[in-house]
Backbone as CSV, one residue per row, in Angstrom:
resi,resn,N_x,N_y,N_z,CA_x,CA_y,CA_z,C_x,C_y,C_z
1,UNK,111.015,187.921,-13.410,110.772,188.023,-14.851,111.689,189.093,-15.425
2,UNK,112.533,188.642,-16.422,113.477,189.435,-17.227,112.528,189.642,-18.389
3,UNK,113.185,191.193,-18.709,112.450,192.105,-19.905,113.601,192.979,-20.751
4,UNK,113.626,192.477,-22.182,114.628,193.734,-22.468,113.894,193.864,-24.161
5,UNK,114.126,195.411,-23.700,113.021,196.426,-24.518,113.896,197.099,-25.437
6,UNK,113.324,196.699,-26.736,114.122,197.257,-27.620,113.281,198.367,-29.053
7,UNK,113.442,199.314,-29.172,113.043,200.170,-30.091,113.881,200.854,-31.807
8,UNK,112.899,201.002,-32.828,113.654,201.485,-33.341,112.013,202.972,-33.885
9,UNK,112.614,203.689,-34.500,111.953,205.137,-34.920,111.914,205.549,-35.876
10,UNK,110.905,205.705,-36.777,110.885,205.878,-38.206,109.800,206.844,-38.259
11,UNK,109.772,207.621,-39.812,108.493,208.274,-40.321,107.758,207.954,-41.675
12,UNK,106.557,207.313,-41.928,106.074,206.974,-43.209,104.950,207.909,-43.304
13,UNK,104.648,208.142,-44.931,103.523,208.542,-45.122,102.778,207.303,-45.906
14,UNK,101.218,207.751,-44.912,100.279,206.471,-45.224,99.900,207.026,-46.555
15,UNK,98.915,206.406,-46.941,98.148,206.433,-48.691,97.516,207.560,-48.556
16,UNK,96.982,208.306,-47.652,96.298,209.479,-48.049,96.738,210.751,-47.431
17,UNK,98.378,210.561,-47.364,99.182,211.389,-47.040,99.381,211.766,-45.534
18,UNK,98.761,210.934,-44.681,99.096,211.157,-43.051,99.935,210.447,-42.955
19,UNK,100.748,211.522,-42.287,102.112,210.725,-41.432,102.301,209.902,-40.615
20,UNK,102.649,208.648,-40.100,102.573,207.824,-39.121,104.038,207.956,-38.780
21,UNK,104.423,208.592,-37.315,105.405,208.029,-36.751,105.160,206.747,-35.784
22,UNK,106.805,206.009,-36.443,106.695,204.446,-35.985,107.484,204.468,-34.798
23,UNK,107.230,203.329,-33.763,107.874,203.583,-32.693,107.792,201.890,-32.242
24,UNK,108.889,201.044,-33.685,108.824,199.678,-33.079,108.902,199.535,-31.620
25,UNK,108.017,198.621,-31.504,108.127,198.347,-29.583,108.596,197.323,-29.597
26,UNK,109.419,196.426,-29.020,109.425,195.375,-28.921,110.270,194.540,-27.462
27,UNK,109.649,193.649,-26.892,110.421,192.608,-25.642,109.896,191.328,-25.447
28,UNK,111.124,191.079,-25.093,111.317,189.312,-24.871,111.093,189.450,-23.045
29,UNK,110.200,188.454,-23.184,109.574,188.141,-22.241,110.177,186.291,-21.347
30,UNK,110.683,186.757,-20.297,111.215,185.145,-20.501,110.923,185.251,-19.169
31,UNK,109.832,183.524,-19.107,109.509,182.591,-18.119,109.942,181.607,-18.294
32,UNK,109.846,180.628,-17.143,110.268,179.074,-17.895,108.748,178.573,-18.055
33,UNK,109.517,177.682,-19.415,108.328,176.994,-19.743,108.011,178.137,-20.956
34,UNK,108.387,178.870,-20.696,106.905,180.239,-21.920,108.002,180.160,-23.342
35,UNK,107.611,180.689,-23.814,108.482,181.425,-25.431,108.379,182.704,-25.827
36,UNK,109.275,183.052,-26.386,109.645,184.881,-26.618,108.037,185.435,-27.180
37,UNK,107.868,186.107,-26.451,106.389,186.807,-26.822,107.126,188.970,-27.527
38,UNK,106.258,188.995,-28.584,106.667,190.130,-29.444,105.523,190.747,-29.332
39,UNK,105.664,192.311,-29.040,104.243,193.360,-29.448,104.895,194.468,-30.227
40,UNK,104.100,195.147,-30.853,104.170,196.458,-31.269,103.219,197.232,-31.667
41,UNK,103.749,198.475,-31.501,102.639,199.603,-31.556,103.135,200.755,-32.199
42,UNK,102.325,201.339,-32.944,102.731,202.620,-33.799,101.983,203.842,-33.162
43,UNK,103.172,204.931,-33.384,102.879,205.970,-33.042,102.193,207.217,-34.242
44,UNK,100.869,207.591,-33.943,100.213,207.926,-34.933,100.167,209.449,-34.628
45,UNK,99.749,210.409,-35.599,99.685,211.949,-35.387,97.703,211.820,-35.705
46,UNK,97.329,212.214,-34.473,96.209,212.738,-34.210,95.042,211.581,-34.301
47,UNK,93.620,211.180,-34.673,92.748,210.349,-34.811,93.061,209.560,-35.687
48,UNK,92.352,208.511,-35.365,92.313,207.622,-36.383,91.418,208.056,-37.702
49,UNK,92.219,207.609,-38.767,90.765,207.795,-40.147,89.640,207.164,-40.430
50,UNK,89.904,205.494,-39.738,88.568,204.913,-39.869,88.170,204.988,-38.059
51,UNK,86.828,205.594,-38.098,86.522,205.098,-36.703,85.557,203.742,-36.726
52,UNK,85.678,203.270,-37.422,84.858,201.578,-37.285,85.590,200.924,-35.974
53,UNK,84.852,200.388,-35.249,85.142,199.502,-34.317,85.448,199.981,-32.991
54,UNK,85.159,201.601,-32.794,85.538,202.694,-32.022,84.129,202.940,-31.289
55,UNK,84.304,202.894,-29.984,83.437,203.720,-29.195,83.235,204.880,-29.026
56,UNK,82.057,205.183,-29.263,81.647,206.113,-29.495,81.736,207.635,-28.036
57,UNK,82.496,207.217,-27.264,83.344,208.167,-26.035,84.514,208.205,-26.618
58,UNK,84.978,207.282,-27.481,86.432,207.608,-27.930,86.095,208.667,-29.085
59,UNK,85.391,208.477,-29.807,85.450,209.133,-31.513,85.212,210.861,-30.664
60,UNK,83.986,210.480,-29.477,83.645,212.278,-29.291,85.542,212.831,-28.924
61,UNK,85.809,212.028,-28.381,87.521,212.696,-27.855,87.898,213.572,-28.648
62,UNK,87.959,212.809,-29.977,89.195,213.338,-30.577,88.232,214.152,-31.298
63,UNK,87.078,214.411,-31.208,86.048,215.512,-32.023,86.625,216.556,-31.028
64,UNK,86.316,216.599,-29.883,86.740,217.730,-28.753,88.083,218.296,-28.697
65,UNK,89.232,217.418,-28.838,90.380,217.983,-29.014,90.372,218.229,-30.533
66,UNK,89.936,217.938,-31.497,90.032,218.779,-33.122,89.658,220.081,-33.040
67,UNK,88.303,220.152,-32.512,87.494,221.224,-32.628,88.457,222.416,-31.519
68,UNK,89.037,222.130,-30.525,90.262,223.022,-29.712,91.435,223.422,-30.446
69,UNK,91.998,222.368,-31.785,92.531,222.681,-31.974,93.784,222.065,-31.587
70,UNK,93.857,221.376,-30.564,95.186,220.465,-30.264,94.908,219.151,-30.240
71,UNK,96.846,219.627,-30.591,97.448,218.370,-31.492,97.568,217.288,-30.291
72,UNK,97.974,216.257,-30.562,98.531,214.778,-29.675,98.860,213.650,-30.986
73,UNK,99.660,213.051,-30.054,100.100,211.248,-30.996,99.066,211.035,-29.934
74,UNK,98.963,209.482,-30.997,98.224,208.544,-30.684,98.989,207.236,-30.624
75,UNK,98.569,206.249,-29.651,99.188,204.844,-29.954,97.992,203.826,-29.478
76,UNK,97.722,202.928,-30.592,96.209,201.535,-30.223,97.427,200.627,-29.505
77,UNK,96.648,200.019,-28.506,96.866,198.634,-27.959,96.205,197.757,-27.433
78,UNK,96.801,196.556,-26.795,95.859,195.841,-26.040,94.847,196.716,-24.875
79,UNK,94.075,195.978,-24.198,93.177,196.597,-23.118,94.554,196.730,-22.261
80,UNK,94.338,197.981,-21.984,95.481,198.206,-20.289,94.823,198.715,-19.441
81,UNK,94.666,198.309,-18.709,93.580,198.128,-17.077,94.111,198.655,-16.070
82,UNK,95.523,198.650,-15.892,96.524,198.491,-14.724,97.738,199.005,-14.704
83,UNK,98.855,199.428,-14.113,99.920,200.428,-14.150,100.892,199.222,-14.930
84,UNK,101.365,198.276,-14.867,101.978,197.712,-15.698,101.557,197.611,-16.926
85,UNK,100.477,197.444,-17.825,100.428,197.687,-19.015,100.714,199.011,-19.389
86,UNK,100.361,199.966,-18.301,100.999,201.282,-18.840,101.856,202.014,-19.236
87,UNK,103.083,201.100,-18.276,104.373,201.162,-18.240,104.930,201.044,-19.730
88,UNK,104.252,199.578,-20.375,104.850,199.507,-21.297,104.346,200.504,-22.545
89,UNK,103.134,200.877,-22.444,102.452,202.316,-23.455,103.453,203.761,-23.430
90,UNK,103.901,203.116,-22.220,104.659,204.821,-21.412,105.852,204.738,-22.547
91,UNK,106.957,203.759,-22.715,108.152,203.575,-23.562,107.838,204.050,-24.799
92,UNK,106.642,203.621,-25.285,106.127,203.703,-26.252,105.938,205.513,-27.324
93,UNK,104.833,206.070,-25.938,104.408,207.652,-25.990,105.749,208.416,-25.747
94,UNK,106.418,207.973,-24.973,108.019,208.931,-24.455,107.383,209.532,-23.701
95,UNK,106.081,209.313,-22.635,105.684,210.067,-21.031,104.799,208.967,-20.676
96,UNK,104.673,209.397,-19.305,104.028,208.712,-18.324,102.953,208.617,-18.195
97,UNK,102.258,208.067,-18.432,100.369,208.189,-18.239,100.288,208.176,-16.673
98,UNK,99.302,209.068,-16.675,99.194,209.351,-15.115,98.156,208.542,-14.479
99,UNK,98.790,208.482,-13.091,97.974,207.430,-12.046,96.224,208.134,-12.095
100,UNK,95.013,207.892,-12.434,93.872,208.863,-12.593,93.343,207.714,-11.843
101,UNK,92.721,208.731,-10.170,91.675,207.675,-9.487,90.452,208.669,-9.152
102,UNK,89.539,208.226,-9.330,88.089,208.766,-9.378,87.623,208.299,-7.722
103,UNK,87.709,209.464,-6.791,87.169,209.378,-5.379,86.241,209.799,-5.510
104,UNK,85.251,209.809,-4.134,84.497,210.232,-3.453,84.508,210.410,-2.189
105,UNK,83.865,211.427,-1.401,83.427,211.343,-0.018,82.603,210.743,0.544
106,UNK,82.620,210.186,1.971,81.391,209.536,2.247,80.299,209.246,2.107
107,UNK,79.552,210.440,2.303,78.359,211.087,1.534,78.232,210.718,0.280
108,UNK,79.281,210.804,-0.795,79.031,210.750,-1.915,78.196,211.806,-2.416
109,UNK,78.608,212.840,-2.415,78.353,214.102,-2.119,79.195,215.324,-3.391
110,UNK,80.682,214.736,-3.086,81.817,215.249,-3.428,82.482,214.274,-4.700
111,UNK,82.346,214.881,-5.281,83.366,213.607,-6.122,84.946,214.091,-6.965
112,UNK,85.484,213.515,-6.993,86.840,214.120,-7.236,87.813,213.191,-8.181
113,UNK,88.656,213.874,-9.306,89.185,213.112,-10.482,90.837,213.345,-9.588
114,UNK,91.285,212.693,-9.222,93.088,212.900,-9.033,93.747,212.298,-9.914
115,UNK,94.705,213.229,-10.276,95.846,213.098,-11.231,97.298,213.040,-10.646
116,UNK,98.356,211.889,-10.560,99.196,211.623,-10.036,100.209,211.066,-10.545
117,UNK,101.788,211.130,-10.266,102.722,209.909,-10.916,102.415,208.432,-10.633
118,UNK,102.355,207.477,-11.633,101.638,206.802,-11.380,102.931,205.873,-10.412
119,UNK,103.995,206.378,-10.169,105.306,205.348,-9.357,104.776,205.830,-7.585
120,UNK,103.739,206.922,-7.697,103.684,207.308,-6.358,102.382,206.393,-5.456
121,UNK,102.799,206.203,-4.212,101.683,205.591,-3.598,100.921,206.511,-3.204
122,UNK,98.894,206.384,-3.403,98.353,206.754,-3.121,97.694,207.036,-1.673
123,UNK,97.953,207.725,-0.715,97.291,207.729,0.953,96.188,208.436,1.043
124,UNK,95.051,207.986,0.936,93.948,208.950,0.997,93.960,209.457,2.670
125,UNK,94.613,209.360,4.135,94.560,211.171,4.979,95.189,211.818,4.222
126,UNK,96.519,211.473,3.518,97.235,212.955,3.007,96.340,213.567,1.815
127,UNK,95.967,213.182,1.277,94.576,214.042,-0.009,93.947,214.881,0.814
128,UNK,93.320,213.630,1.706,91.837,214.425,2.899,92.224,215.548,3.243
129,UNK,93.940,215.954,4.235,93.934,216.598,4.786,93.914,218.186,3.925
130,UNK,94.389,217.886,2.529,94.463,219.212,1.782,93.274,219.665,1.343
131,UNK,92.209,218.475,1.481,91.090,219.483,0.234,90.120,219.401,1.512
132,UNK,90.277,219.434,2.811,89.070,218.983,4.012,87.988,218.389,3.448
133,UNK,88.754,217.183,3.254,87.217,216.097,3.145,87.704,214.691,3.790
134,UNK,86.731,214.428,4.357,87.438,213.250,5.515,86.588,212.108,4.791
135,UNK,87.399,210.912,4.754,86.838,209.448,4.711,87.169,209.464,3.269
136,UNK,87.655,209.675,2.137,87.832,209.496,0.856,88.081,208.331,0.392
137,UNK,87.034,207.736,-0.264,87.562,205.864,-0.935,87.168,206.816,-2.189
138,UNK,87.529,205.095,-3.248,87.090,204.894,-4.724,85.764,205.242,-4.799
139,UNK,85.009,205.985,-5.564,83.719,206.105,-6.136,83.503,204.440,-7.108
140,UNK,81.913,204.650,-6.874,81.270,203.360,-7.282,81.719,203.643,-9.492
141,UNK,81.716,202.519,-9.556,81.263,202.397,-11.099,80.655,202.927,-11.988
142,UNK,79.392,202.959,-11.299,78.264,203.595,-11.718,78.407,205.213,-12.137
143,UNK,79.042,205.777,-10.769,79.360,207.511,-10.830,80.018,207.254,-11.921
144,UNK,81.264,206.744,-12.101,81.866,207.161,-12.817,81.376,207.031,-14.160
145,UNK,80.684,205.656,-14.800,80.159,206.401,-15.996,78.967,207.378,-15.551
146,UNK,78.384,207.509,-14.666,77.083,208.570,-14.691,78.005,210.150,-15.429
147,UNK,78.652,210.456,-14.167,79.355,211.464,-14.765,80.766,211.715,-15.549
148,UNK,81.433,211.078,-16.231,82.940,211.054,-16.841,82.667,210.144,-18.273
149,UNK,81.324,209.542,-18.212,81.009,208.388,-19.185,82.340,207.674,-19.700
150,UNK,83.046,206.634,-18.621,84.470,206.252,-18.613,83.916,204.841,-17.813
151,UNK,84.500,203.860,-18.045,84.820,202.793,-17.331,85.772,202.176,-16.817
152,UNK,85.661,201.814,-15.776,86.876,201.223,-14.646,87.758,200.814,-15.540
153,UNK,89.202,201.213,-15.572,90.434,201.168,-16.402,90.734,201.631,-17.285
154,UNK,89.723,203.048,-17.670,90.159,203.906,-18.551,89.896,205.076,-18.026
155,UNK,89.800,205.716,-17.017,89.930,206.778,-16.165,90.851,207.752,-17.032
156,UNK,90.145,209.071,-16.984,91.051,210.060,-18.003,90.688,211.499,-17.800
157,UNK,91.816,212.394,-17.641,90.868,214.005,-17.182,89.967,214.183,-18.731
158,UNK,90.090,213.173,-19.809,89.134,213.649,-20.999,88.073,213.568,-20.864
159,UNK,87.776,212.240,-19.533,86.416,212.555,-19.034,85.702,213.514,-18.791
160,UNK,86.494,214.618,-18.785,86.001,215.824,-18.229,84.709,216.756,-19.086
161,UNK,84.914,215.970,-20.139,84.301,216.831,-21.002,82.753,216.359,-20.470
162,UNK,82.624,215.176,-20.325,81.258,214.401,-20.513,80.374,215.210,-19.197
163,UNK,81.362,216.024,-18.027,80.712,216.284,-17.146,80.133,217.997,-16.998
164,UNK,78.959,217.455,-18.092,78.591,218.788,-18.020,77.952,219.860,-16.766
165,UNK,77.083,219.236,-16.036,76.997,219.638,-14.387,78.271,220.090,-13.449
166,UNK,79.370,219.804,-13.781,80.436,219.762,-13.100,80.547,219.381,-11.826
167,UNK,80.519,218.040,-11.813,80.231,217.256,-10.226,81.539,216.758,-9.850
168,UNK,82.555,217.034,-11.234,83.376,216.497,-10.521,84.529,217.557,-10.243
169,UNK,85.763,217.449,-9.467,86.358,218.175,-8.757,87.683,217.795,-9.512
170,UNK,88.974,218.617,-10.051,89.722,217.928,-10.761,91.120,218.326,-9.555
171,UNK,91.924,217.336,-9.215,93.359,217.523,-8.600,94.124,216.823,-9.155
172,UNK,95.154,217.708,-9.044,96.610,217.466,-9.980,97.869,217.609,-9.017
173,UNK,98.546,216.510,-8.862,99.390,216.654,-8.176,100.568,217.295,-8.860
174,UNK,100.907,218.548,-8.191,102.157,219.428,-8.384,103.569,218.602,-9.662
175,UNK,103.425,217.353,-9.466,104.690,216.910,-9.965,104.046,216.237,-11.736
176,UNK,103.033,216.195,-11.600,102.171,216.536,-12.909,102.131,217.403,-13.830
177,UNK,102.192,218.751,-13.100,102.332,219.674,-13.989,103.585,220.396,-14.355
178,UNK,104.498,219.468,-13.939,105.887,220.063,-14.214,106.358,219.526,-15.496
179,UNK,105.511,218.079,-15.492,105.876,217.916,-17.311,105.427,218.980,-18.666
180,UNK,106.235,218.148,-19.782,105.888,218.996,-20.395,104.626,218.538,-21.585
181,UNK,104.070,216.923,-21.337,103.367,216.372,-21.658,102.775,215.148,-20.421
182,UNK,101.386,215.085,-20.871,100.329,214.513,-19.978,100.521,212.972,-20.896
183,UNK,100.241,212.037,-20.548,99.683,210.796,-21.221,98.337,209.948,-20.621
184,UNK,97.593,210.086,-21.434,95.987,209.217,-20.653,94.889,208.995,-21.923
185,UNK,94.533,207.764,-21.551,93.412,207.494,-22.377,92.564,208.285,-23.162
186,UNK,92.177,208.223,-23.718,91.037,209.031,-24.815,89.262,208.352,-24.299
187,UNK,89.415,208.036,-22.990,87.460,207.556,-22.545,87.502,205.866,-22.903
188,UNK,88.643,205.666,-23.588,88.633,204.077,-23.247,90.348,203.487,-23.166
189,UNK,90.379,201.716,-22.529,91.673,201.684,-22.606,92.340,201.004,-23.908
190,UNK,91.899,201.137,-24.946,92.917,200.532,-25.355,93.383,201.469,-26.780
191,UNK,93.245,202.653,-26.354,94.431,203.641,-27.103,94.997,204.804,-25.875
192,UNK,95.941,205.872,-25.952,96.762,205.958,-25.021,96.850,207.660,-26.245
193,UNK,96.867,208.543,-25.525,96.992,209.830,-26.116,98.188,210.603,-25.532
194,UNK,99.103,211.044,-26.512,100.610,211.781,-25.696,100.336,213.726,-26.043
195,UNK,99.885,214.637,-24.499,99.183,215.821,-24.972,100.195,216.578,-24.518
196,UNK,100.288,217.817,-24.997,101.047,218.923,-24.260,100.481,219.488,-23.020
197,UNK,100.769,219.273,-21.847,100.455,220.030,-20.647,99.564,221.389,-20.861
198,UNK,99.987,222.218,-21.516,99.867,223.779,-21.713,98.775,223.537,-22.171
199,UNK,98.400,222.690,-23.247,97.377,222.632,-23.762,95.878,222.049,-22.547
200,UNK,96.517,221.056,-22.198,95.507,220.756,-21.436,95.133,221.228,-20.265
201,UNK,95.991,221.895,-19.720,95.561,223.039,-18.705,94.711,225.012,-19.637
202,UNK,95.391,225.064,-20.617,95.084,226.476,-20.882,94.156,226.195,-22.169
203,UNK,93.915,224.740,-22.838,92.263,224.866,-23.748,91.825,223.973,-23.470
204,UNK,91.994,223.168,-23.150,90.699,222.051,-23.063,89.833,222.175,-21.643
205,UNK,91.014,222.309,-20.115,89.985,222.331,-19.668,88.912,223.437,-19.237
206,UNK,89.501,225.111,-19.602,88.445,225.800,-20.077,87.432,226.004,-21.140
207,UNK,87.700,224.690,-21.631,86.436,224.403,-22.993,85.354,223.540,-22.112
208,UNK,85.751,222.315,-21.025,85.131,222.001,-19.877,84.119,222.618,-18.970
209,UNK,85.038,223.909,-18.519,84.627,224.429,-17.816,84.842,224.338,-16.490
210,UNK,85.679,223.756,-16.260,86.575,223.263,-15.168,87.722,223.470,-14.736
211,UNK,88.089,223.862,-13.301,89.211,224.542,-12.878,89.883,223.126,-12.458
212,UNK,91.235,223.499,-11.603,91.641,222.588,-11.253,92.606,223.023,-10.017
213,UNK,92.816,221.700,-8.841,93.507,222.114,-7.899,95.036,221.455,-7.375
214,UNK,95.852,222.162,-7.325,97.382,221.654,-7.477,97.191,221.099,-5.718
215,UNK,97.462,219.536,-5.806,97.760,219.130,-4.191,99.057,218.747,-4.525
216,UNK,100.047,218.347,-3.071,101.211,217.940,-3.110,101.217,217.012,-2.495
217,UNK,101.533,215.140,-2.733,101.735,214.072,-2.749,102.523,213.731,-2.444
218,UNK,103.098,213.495,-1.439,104.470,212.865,-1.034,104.464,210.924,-1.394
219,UNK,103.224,210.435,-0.785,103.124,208.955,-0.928,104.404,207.704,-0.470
220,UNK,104.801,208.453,0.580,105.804,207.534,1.256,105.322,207.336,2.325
221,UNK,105.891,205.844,3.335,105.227,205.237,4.306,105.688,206.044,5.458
């Protein structure tokens, strides 16, 4: 499957004076048999004004990052579930939304948010061996809305907020924090938030209450 991605970049002010930066998206999609398929998505400064039609884990988001004080674009899209729809959100934001997988330990005991490039393969011994916890799969469904109030394909450290007990454990792989912006959901998938690093390490997640632990990921065979 051939893809060629083409952009253009503009700034309007909407009717009640918020700025929308635009960030035509657009690609031709060619199968045989199919026809040129077109998307686009705009790049917005901060919440939306109407929250109609918004879940109510999304609206608290952007209450939590107002009330901190930091800024982010915003961009709505289809549901993206999966690292290829992300890819194309990623062109979009100008960063990478990060690979976010919600483990557990055997026991289920331990539970843990990892933050990763999402081009890297995941090996749960190499995790195990850094944080000594042996047997690490996916956590059930359930945990994850119990504590992150997030559902499978919108995994996000914004979850973090929802976990007021602090059950969960946050890791960040080293090559994460070398950007200079984070990209990840807002508690659901189908908007996509572009944050400053600094910010989300030095206010939000001490508004959490939550530390965090730098592992190093190699993810080669």
């Amino acid at each position: 499957m051939n893809r060629l991605f083409i952009f253009a970049d503009f700034s309007i002010i909407h009717g009640r004076g918020e700025r929308i930066y635009c960030r035509m998206f657009f690609y031709n999609q060619k199968r045989t048999g199919d026809s040129k398929k077109m998307q686009q998505m705009e790049l917005f400064d901060g919440r939306p004004e109407n929250a109609e039609g918004r879940l109510p884990r999304e609206v608290r988001t952007y209450d939590f990052l107002d009330d901190l004080g930091i800024g982010y674009k915003r961009t709505d899209h289809e549901r993206a579930d999966n690292m290829e729809a992300c890819n194309e959100i990623d062109a979009v934001l100008g960063v990478i939304i990060c690979k976010n997988l919600f483990l557990c330990n055997r026991q289920k005991t331990n539970f843990y948010l990892l933050m990763m490039p999402g081009k890297k393969k995941f090996k749960t011994k190499e995790l195990s061996a850094q944080i000594n916890s042996a047997r690490l799969s996916f956590a059930d469904p359930e945990d994850m809305l119990k504590f992150l109030d997030i559902e499978p394909g919108a995994v996000s450290i914004m979850g973090l907020m929802n976990d007021k007990d602090h059950m969960v454990q946050l890791l960040i792989d080293e090559d994460v924090l070398e950007g200079e912006y984070i990209g990840c959901h807002p508690c659901v998938c189908t908007s996509s938030l572009k944050i400053r690093t600094s910010d989300v390490i030095e206010k939000f997640l001490p508004a959490t209450g939550h530390e965090y632990r730098t592992v190093h990921l190699v993810g080669e065979e």
